[in-house]
C-alpha positions in Angstrom: 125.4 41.5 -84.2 126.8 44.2 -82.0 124.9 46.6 -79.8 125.9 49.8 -78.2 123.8 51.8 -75.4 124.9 55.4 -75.6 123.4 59.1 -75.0 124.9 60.6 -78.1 126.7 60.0 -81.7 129.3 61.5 -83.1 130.0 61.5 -86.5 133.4 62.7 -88.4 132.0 64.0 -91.8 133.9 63.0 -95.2 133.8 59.6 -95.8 131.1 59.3 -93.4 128.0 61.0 -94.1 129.2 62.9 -97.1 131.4 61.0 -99.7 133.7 64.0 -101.4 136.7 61.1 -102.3 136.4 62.5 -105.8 137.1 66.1 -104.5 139.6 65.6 -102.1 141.8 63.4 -104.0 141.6 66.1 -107.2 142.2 68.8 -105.6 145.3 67.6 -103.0 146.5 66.3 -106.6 146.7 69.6 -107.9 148.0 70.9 -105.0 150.8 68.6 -104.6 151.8 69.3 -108.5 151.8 73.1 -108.1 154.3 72.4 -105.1 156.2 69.4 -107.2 155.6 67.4 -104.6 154.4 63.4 -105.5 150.5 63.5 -105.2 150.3 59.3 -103.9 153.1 60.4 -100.9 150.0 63.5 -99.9 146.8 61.6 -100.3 148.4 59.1 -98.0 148.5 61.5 -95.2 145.4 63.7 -96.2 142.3 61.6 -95.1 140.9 62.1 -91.3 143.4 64.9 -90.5 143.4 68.6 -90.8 144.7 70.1 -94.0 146.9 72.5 -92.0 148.8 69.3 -90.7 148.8 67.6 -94.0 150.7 70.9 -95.2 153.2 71.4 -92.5 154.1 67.5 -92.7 154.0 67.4 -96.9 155.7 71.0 -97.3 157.0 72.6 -94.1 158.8 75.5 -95.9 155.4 76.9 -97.1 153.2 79.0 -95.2 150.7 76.5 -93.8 147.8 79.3 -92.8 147.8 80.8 -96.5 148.1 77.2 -97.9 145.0 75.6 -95.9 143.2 78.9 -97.3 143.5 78.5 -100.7 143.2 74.5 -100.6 139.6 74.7 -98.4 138.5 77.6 -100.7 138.9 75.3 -103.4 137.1 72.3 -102.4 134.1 74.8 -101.2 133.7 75.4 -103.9 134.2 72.2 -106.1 131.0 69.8 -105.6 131.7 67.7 -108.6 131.1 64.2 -107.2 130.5 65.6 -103.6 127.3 63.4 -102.3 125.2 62.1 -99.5 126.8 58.2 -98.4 123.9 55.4 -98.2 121.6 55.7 -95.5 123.6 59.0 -94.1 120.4 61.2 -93.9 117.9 58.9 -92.9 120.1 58.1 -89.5 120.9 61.5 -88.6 117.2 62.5 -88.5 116.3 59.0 -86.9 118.5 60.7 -83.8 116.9 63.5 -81.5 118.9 66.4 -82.4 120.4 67.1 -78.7 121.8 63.2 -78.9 123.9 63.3 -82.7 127.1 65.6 -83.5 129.9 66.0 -86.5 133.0 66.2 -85.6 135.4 66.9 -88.6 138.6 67.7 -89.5 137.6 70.7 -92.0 136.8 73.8 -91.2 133.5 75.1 -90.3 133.1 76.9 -94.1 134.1 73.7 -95.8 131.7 71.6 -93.1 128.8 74.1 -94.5 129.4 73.4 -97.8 129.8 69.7 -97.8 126.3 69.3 -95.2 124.7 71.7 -98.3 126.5 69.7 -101.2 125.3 66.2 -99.4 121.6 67.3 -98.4 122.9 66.5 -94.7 120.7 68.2 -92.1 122.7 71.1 -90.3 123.5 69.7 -86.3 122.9 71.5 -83.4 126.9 70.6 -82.5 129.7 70.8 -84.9 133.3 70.6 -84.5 135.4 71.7 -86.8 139.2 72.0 -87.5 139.6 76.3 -86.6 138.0 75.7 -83.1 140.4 73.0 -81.6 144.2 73.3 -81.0 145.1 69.9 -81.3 143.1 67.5 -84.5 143.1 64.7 -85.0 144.5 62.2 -83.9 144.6 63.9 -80.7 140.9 63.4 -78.5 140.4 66.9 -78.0 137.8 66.9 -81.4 135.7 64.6 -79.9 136.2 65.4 -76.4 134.8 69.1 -77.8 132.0 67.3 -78.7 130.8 65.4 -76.1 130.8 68.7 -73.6 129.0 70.4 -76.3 126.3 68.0 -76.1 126.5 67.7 -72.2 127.3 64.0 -72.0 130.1 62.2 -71.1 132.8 61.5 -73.2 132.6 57.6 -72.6 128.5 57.7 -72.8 129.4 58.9 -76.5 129.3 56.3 -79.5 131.7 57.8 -83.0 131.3 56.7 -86.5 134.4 56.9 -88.1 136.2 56.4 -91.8 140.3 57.0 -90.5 142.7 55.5 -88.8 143.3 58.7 -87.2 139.7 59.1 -86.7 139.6 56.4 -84.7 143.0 56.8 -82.8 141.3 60.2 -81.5 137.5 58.7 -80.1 139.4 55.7 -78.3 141.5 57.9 -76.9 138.9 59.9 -75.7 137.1 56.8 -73.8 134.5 56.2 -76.7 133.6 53.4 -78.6 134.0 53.2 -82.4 132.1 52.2 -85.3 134.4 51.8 -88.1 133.3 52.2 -92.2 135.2 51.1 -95.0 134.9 53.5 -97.1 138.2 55.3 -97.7 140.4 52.8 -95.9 140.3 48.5 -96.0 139.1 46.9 -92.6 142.9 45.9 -92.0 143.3 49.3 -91.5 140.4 50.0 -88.6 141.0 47.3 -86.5 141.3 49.4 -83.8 137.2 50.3 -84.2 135.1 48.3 -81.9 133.0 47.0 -85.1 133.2 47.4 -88.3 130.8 48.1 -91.1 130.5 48.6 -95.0 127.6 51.2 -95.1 125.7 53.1 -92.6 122.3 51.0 -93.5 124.1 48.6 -91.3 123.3 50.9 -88.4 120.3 50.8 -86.5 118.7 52.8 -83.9 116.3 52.2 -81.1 116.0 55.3 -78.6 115.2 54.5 -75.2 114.5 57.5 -72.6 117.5 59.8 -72.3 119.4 55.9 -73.9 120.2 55.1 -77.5 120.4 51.8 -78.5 122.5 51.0 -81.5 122.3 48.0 -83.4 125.2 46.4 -86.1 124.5 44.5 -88.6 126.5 42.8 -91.9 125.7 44.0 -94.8 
């Protein structure tokens, strides 16, 4: 049963506290037909990066700005199957509210919508894909949000879904709790443990410390 002391949390968002699978595969589907491009080749590349990446690297001829317009516009505004992932709301508001963070690869008016779709309380630090130069899997994302919350990056735990999730936090100096939930645990062995649902976290705080407990499930 692992345990991690930290001073903060850092959540990525899809596939993490909000499950919007449903919505994200649909709508790079569609996007990938209007473009004839093949749909399986996008979603391959399109989980725990930003869309403006998945564009340039799926279609580089296209105007990537107007393109990650339209796409986030659209999944704004589709909620079908958008919802809260076991456990997700209950841990966030088990954390003081300076100590927790979500850092995602969406923008900040797709963020909004998915915290509103999932019943997610709204953090007091979010990081989102228009205020960074570099995504995922670069650190800066998660290096944002550690000096947002005023704690160092390596004091800083990170819950992540995606390879590239993951890739970013350890390169930033933090340790990282993998979920399975978009991609097989082959896939995250880089995380530091790995878990199935987030009712497999626990969390104890301890002065300015949190202590953060693994177990099965």
């Amino acid at each position: 049963m692992p345990t991690f002391h930290c001073a903060a949390i850092l959540f990525d968002l899809d596939g993490v506290l909000v499950d919007s699978t449903g919505s994200v595969s649909r709508l790079w589907r569609l996007w990938a037909t209007e473009h004839q491009l093949d749909p399986e080749k996008v979603l391959s590349i399109a989980h725990g990066v930003r869309t403006i990446e998945v564009v340039r690297a799926a279609a580089p001829w296209l105007d990537a700005v107007k393109e990650v317009k339209k796409i986030e516009e659209r999944e704004a505004s589709d909620r079908d199957g958008v919802s809260t992932m076991a456990g997700a709301s209950a841990l966030v508001r088990s954390i003081p509210a300076d100590r927790w963070a979500i850092v995602t690869s969406g923008t900040r008016m797709l963020a909004t919508a998915r915290l509103r779709s999932g019943k997610i309380p709204s953090p007091a630090v979010l990081v989102s894909a228009d205020e960074v130069i570099n995504g995922k899997p670069d650190p800066e994302p998660y290096l944002m949000g550690a000096r947002l919350l005023r704690h160092r990056p390596e004091d800083c735990l990170v819950v992540e879904d995606a390879p590239a999730g993951i890739q970013a936090a350890k390169a930033a100096g933090m340790k990282v709790i993998g979920i399975t939930t978009t991609y097989p645990r082959g896939q995250l062995g880089a995380a530091d443990a790995v878990i199935d649902s987030l009712t497999a976290i626990g969390i104890r705080i301890s002065g300015a410390r949190l202590e953060v407990t693994v177990t099965p499930n």
